[in-house]
N, C-alpha and C positions, 0 to 999 in steps of 0.2 A: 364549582360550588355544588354541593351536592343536598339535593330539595330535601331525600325520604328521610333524613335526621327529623326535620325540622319541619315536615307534614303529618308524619304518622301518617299510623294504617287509616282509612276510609275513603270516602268518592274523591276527596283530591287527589290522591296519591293512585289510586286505581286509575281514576281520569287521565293523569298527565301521564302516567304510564304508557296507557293505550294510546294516547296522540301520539306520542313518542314513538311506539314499535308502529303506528301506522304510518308515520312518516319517512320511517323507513321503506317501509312498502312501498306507499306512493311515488318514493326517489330511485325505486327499481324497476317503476311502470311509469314514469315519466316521457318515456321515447315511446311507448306506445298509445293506442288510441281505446286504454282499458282502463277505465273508473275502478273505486274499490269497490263498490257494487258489482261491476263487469269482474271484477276479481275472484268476487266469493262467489260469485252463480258458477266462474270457472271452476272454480274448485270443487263445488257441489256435484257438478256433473261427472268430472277426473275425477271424485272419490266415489263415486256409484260405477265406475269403471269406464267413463267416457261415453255412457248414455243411461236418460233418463227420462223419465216419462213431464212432458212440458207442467202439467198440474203436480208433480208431484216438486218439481222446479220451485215452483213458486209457493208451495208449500213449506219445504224446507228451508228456503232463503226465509220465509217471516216468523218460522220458528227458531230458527236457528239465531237470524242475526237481524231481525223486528222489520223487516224492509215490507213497506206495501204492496201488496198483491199489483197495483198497477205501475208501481215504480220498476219490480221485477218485470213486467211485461215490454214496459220500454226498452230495459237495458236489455234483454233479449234481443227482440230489435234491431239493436246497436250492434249488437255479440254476433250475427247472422250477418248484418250490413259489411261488419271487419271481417268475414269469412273466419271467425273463431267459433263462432257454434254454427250446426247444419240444424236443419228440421227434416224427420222424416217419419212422416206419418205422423203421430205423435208424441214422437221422443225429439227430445233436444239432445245433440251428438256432439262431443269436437273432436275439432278440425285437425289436421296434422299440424297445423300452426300453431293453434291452441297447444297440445301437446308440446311442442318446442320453446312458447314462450312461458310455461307452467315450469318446466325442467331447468330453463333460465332463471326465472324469478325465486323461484322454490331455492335452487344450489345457492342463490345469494344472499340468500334471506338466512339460509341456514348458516355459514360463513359467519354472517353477522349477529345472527342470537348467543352463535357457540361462543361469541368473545362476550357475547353478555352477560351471558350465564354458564357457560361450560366450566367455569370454575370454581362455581358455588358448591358447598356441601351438599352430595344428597337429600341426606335429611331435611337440609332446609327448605329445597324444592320441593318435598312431598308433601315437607307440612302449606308451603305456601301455593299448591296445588288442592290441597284439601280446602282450606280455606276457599278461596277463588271459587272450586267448586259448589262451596257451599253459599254463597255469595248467590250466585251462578241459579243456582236451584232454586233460594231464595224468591229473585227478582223473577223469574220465571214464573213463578207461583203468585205471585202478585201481577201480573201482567194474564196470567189466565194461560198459560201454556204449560204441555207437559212434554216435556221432550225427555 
């Protein structure tokens, strides 16, 4: 059965979107002992090049993806405790494990969008990337961030 006939565009159809593609996620990090939270701080730090400065961590994560300054702090924490992030000095690093299960989750994630979307028109994706973005910018602006 297919819902976006019958939702149209706006927060339903965004909403269940994103539970959807998160659900995937989480079905790829299920054998691990990493939250979606533990997820994105991974990711933040492997897109800064695998180190970053710990304020600048938890800066990103609540701009980027609204998470509290002290819920970042825990899962850190958590990220050090599973030897997927180091602390040194004051940067947050990962770990060569970290790296391994990012290259893991990452190849399968991708796998699975490509059958999502890898056969949608160009076009269509730019426009519904525009859009999104503008969304995007939007809700940012109303929450008081400027990223």
């Amino acid at each position: 059965m297919s819902t976006q006939a019958t939702i149209g565009f706006g927060p339903p159809l965004i909403g269940q979107t994103e539970k959807a593609l998160n659900a995937i996620l989480m079905r790829e990090l299920e054998d691990t002992d990493v939250s979606e939270r533990g997820w994105v701080l991974l990711r933040l730090v492997g897109g800064a090049g695998g180190r970053l400065g710990h304020g600048e961590v938890v800066e990103r994560a609540g701009a980027f993806s609204k998470f509290r300054a002290a819920d970042v702090e825990v899962e850190i924490g958590r990220l050090v405790w599973n030897e997927l992030l180091a602390r040194e000095g004051d940067e947050v690093v990962l770990t060569a494990s970290a790296h391994e299960l990012q290259e893991r989750v990452q190849s399968a994630v991708a796998e699975i969008t490509a059958r999502l979307w890898g056969d949608l028109p160009e076009a269509d994706l730019a426009t519904a990337g525009q859009v999104l973005e503008t969304v995007l910018s939007r809700a940012n602006a109303e929450l008081g961030y400027s990223i």
